[in-house]
C-alpha positions in Angstrom: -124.2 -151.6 102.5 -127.3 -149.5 102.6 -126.9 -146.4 104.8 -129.7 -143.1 104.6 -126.5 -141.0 103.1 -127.2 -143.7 100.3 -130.5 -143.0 100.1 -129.7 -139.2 99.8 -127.4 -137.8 97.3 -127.4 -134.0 97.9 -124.7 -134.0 94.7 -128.0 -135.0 92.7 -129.9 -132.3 94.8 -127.2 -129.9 93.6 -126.8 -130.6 89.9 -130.4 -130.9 89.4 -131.6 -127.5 91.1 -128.5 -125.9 88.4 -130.0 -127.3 85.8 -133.4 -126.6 86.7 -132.1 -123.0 87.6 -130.9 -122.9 84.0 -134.0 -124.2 82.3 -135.2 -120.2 81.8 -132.6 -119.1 79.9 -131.9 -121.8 77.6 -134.7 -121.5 75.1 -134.2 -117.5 74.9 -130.4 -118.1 74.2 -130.9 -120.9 71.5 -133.3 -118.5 69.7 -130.8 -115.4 69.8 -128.3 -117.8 69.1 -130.2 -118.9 65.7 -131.2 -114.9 65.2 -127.1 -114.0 64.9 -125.6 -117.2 63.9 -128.4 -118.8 61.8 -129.6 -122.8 62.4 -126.0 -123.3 62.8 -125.6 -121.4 66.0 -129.3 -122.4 67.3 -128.0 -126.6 67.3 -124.5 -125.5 68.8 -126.3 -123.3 71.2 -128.4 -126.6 72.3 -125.3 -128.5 71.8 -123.4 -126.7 74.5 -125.9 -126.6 76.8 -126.4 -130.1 76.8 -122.7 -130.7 77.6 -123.0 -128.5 80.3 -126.3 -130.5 81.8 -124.1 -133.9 81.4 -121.0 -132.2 82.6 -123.1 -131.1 85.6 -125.0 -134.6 86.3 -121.3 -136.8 85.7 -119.9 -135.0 87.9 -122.6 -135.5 90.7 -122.6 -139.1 89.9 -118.8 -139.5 90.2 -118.9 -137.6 93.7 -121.9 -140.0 94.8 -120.0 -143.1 94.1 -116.7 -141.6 95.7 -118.4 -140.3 98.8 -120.6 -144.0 98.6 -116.9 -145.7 98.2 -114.3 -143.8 100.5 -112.5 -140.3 101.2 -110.1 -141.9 98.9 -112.4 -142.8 96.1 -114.5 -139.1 96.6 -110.8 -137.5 95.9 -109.7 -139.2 92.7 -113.4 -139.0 91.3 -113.5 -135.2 91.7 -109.8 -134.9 90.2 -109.8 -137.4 87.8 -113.8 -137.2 86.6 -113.0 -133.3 86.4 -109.9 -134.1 83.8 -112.0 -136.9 82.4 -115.0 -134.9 81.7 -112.7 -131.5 80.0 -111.5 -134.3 77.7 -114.8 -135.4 76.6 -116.0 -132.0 76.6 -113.1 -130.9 74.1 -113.7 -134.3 72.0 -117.4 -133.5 71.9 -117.1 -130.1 70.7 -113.8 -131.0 68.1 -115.7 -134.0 66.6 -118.8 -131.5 66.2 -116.5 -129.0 64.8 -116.1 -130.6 61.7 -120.1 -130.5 60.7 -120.7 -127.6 57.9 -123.1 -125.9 60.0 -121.1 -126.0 63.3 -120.5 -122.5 64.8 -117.6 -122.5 67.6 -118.7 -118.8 69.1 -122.0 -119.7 70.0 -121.0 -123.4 71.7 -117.9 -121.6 73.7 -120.2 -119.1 75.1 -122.8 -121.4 76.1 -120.2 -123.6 77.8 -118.6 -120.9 80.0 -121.3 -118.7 80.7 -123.4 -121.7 81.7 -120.9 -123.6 83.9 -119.9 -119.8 85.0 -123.1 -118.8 85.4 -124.8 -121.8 87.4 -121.9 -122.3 90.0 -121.9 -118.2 90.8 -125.8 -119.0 91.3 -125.3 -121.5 93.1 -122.8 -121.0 95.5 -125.0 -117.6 96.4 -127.7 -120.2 97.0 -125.1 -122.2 99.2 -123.8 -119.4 100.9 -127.0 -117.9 101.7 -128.9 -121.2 103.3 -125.5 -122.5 104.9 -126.3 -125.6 103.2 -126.6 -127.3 99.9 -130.5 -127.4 98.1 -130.1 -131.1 99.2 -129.5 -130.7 102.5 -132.0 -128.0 103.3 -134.6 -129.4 105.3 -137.1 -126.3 105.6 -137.5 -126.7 101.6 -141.0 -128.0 100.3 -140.9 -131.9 100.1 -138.1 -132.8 102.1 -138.6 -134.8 105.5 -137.8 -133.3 109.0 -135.9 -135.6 110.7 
């Protein structure tokens, strides 16, 4: 069943523009984060923000196959995926934990000021177009229809 909503998945659209959107502040954090915490907090600095990017791109692949699927399907992949992915999150960051040069200050506030961060920027996006980055057809490389 191949429909043009297939073809277009504005939850890609969405986590993609957040992680480009993040892409600027990354490398200045991982290198304050290895000026205050040492090596240590530079790899758990990259660490966290890597969860965030595949927290960020699960989650738009979970609400592409749930919107592909059914209103049903969309629901329990949004509820569920969201619980699913805290748990991995958690594992991820309890397994690392136990590494000598693990440091928990710098991971923690890469993960909250990240996820934080991008969905305040952008839902002011959203908010301002009226649409998601995916769904904005006056953007540069997107067909009028």
């Amino acid at each position: 069943m191949s429909t043009e909503r297939d073809e277009r998945n504005p939850e890609w659209d969405i986590a993609l523009d957040m992680a480009r959107r993040s892409l600027w502040v990354f490398p200045a954090w991982v290198v304050a984060s290895g000026f205050i915490w040492g090596m240590g907090g530079a790899f758990s600095s990259a660490l966290g923000y890597l969860l965030v990017i595949g927290n960020l791109a699960a989650a738009a692949a979970l609400m592409a196959w749930g919107a592909r699927t059914s209103p049903v399907a969309l629901m329990g992949a949004t509820l569920g995926g969201f619980v699913a992915r805290l748990v991995v999150l958690a594992g991820v960051v309890l397994a690392v934990a136990q590494l000598s040069f693990f440091e928990p200050v710098p991971i923690a506030i890469t993960i909250i000021t990240s996820h934080l961060g991008l969905l305040v920027w952008e839902i002011r996006y959203v908010s301002l177009r009226l649409a998601a980055p995916g769904l904005d057809l006056q953007r540069p490389g997107k067909e009028q229809k």
